[in-house]
matplotlib code that plots the C-alpha trace (Angstrom):
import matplotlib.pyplot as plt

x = [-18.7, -18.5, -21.8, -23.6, -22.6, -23.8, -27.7, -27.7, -26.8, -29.7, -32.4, -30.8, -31.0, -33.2, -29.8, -28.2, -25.0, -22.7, -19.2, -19.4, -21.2, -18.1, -16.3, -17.7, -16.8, -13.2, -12.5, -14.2, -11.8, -8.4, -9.7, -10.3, -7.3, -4.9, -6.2, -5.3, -9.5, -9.0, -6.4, -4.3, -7.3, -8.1, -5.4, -6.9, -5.0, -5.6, -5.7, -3.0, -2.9, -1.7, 0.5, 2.2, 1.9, 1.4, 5.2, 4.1, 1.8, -1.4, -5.0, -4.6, -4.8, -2.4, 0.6, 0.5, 0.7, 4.0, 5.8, 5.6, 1.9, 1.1, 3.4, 2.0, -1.4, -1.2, 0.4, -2.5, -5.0, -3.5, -3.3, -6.6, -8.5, -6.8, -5.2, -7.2, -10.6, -11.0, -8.3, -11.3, -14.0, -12.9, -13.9, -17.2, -17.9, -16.1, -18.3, -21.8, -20.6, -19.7, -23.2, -24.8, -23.5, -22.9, -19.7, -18.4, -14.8, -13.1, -12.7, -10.0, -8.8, -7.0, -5.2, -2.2, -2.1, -2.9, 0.3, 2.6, 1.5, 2.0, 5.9, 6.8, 5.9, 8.3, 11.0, 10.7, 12.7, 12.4, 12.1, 8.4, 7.3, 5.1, 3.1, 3.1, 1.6, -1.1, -1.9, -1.9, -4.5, -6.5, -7.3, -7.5, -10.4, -12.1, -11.8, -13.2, -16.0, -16.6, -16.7, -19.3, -21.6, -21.9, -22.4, -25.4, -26.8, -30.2, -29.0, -25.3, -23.3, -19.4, -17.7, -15.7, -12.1, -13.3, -15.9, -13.8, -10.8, -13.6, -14.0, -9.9, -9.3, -12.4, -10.2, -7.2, -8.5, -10.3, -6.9, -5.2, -7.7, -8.0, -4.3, -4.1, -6.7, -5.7, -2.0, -3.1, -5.6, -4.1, -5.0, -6.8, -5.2, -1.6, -0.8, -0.2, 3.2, 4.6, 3.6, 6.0, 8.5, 8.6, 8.8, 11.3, 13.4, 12.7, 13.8, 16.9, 18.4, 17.1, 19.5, 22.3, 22.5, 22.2, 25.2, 27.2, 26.7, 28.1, 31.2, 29.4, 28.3, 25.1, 23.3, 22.2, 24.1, 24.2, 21.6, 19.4, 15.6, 13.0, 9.8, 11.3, 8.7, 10.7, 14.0, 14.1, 11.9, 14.5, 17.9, 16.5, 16.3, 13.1, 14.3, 16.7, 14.3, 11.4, 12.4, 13.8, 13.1, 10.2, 8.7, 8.7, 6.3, 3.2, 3.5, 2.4, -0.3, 1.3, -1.2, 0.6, -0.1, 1.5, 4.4, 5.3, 4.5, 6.2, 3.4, 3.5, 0.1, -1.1, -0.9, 1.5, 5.1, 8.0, 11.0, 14.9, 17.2, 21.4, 22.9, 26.2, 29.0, 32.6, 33.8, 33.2, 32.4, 29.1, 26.6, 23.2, 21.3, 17.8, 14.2, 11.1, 7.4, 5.6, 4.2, 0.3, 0.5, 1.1, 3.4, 7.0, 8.3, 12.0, 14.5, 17.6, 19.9, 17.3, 14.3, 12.3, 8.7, 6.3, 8.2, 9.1, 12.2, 15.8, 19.0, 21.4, 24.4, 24.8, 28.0, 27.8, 29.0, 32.4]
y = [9.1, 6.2, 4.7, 8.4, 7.9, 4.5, 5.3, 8.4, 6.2, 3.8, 6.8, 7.9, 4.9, 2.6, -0.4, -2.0, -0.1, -2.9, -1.2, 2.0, 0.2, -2.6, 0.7, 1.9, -1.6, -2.2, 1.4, 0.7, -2.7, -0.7, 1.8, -1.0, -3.0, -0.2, 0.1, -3.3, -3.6, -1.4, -3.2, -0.2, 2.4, -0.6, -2.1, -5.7, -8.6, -10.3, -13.8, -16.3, -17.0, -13.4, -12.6, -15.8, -15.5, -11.9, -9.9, -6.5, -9.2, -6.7, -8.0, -7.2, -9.7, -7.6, -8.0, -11.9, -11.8, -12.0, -8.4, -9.3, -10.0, -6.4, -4.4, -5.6, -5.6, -2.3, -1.0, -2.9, -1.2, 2.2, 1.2, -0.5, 1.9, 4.9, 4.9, 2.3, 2.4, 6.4, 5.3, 2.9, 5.1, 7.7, 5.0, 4.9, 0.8, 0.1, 3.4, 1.8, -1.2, 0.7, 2.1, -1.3, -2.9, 0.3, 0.2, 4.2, 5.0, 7.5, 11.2, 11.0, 14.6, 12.0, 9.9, 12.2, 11.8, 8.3, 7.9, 10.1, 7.6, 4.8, 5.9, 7.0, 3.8, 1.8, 3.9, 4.3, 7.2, 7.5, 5.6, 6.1, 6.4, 3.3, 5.5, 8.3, 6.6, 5.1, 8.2, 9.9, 6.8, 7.4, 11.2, 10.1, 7.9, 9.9, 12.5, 10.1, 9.4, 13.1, 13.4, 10.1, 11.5, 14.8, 12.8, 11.1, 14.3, 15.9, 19.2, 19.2, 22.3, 22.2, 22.7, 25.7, 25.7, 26.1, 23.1, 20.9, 21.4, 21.2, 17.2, 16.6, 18.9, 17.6, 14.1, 15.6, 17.1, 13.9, 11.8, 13.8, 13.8, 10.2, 9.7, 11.8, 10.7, 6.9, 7.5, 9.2, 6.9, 5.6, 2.6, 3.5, 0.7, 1.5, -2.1, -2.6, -0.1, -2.3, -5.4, -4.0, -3.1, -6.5, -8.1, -6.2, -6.7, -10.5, -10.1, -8.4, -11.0, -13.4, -11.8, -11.4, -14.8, -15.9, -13.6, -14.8, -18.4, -17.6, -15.3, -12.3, -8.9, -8.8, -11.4, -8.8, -6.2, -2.7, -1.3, -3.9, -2.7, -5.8, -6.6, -9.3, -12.0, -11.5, -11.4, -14.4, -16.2, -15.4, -16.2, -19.6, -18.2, -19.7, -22.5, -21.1, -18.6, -20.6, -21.7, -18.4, -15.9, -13.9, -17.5, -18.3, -15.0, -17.7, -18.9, -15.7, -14.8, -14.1, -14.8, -18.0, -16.2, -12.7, -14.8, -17.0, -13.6, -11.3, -8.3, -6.2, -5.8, -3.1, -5.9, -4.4, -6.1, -5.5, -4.2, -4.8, -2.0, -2.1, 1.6, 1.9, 4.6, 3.2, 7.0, 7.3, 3.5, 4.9, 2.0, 1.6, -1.8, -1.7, -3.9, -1.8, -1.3, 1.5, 2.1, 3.5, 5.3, 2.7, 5.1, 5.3, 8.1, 6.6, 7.8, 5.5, 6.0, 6.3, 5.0, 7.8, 9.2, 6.4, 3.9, 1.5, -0.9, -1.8, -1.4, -3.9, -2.2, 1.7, 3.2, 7.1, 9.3, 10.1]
z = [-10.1, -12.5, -10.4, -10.8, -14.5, -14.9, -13.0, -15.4, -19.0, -17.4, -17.3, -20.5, -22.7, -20.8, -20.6, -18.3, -17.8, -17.4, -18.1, -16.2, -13.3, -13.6, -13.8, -10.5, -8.6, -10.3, -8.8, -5.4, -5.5, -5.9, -3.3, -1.0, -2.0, -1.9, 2.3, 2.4, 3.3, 6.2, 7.8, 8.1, 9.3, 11.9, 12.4, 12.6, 12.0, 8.5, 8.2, 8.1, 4.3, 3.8, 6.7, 5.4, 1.3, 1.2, 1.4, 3.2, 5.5, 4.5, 3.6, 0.1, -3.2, -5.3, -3.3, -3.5, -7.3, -8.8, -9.6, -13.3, -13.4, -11.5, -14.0, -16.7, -15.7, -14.6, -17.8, -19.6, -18.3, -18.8, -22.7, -23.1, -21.1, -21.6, -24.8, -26.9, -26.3, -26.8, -30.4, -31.4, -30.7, -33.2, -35.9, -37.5, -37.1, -33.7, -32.3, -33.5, -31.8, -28.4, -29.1, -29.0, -26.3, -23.9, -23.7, -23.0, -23.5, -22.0, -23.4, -26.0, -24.3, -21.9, -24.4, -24.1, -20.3, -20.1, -22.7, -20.4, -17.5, -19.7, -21.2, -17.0, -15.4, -18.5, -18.0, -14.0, -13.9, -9.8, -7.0, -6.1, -9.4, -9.2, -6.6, -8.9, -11.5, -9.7, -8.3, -11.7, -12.9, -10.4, -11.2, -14.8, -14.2, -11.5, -14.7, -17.2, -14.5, -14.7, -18.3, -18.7, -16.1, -17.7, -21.0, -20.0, -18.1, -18.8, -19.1, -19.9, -19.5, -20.2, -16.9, -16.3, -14.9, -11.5, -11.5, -13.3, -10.5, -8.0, -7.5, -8.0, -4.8, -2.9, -3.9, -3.0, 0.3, 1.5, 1.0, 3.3, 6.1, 5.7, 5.9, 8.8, 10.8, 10.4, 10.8, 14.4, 15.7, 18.8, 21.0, 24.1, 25.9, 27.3, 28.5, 24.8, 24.6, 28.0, 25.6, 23.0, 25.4, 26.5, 23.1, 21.4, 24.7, 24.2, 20.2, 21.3, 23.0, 20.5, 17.7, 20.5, 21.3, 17.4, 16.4, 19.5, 18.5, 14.7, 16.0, 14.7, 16.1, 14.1, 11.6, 9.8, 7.0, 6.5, 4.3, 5.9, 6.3, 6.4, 8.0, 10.6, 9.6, 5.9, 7.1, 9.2, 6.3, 3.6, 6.0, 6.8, 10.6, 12.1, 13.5, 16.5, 16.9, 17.2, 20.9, 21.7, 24.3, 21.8, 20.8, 24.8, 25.5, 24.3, 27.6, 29.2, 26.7, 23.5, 20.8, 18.9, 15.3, 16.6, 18.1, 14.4, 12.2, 14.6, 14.9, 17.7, 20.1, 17.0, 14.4, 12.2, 11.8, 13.8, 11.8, 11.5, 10.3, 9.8, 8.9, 8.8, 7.5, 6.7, 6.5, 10.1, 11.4, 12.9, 12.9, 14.5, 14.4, 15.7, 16.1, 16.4, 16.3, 14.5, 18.0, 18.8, 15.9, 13.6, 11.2, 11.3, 13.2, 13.5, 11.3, 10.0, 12.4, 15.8, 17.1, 17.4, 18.5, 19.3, 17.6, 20.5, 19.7, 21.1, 19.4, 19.1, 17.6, 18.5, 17.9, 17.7, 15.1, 16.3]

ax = plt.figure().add_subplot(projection="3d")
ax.plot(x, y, z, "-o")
ax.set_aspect("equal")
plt.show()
């Protein structure tokens, strides 16, 4: 929308329409960002800087960047685009300057919204509200994107209730299909679930014989849920494992760079989960794989659907 917006403002005024068209590719960026660059419609492996550097192991710039540096960015640009920029252009001097250099703010109509974004993601009053808010940005823009194109129209009409919900569902709809359809793309190859079974089977007796050689049960604690590459980073585990039964599968065809970032055949990580009840002692400690699906089906007590993994504590409710 921003790009139909910026070739319309170019027949319009005869100008290089540098801010919407930088509009149109800091949008296409998130999008692509937010995919991780496909990696997760794909499922290809990203390079070694990011499954290293990059926390959720995804092909994706934002994630490497501190926490502190993506909140406040993020709240930024809800301020200066949203809230500021539409402030600014209410005044007489800072609008003939907007004028001149073709900078188009957003509708002021948003300011309110953009605010509300703005005030949720400070006070973070759930626990997904970082998604939320993203989410919300992004219908805010694609809204602004709306209301420059129909600026720079020939024949502008104001849009009716209907019209203006119209794109927003089309959004709405295309998301979900997306979603869907990525989250059941399956391999054709099933050699690839007897891979996993293998692996995991190899992890298991990895962390068996690491607990046994510390007097423990488990290494790991309840309430535990980690990516394994990020568990065995952050408790200093590498080292015994890195001559252990998983590490010795390189000898029978194990690429080397699934082996040290522990992906399963699909490329995404392998997992670690510890749940545990002290009312009723019921623990379950388990390694898996999203499975063919690449989506997890397991809940936090089982392995479940697709998911392929081995449990390593498994005491049932009594």
């Amino acid at each position: 929308m921003f790009a139909i917006a910026a070739r319309r403002q170019r027949r319009t005024i005869g100008a290089l329409p540098w801010f919407l068209a930088g509009l149109a590719l800091f949008c296409f960026f998130v999008a692509m960002e937010e995919i991780s660059w496909a990696q997760r419609v794909f499922g290809h492996r990203p390079p070694e800087y990011f499954l290293a550097e990059n926390y959720q192991q995804e092909l994706n710039l934002h994630n490497i960047a501190g926490r502190d540096l993506r909140v406040w960015t993020f709240r930024g640009i809800v301020l200066g685009y949203g809230v500021v920029l539409p402030l600014l252009a209410l005044l007489p001097a800072p609008r003939r300057c907007f004028d001149r250099i073709f900078v188009v703010p957003p509708p002021i109509e948003l300011l309110p919204s953009m605010l509300g974004v703005f005030w949720v993601h400070l006070n973070y009053p759930w626990k997904f509200t970082g998604e939320i808010t993203e989410c919300a940005l992004g219908f805010g823009f694609l809204l602004a994107a709306m209301a420059n194109a129909g600026r720079f129209a020939h024949a502008w009409v104001p849009p009716t209730g209907a019209r203006a919900a119209a794109l927003p569902l089309l959004v709405i709809a295309l998301g979900f299909a997306t979603a869907a359809w990525s989250q059941n793309r399956q391999s054709s190859d099933p050699s690839y679930v007897t891979q996993t079974q293998t692996e995991v089977r190899a992890l298991e007796r990895d962390f068996t014989a690491l607990a046994r050689s510390k007097g423990r049960d488990t290494i790991t604690k309840c309430g535990l849920h980690k990516r394994l590459y990020t568990f065995v980073e952050d408790k200093k585990y590498e080292r015994p494992l890195a001559a252990g039964a998983f590490a010795s599968l390189t000898r029978e065809g194990l690429p080397e760079e699934r082996a040290e970032f522990f992906l399963d055949p699909w490329n995404s990580p392998y997992w670690i989960r510890d749940r545990c009840d002290e009312d009723t002692g019921r623990r379950s400690v388990f390694i898996y794989s999203f499975g063919p699906n690449r989506s997890r089906d397991s809940n936090r007590w089982e392995i479940l659907g697709d998911d392929v993994g081995a449990y390593l504590i498994r005491n049932p409710d009594p």
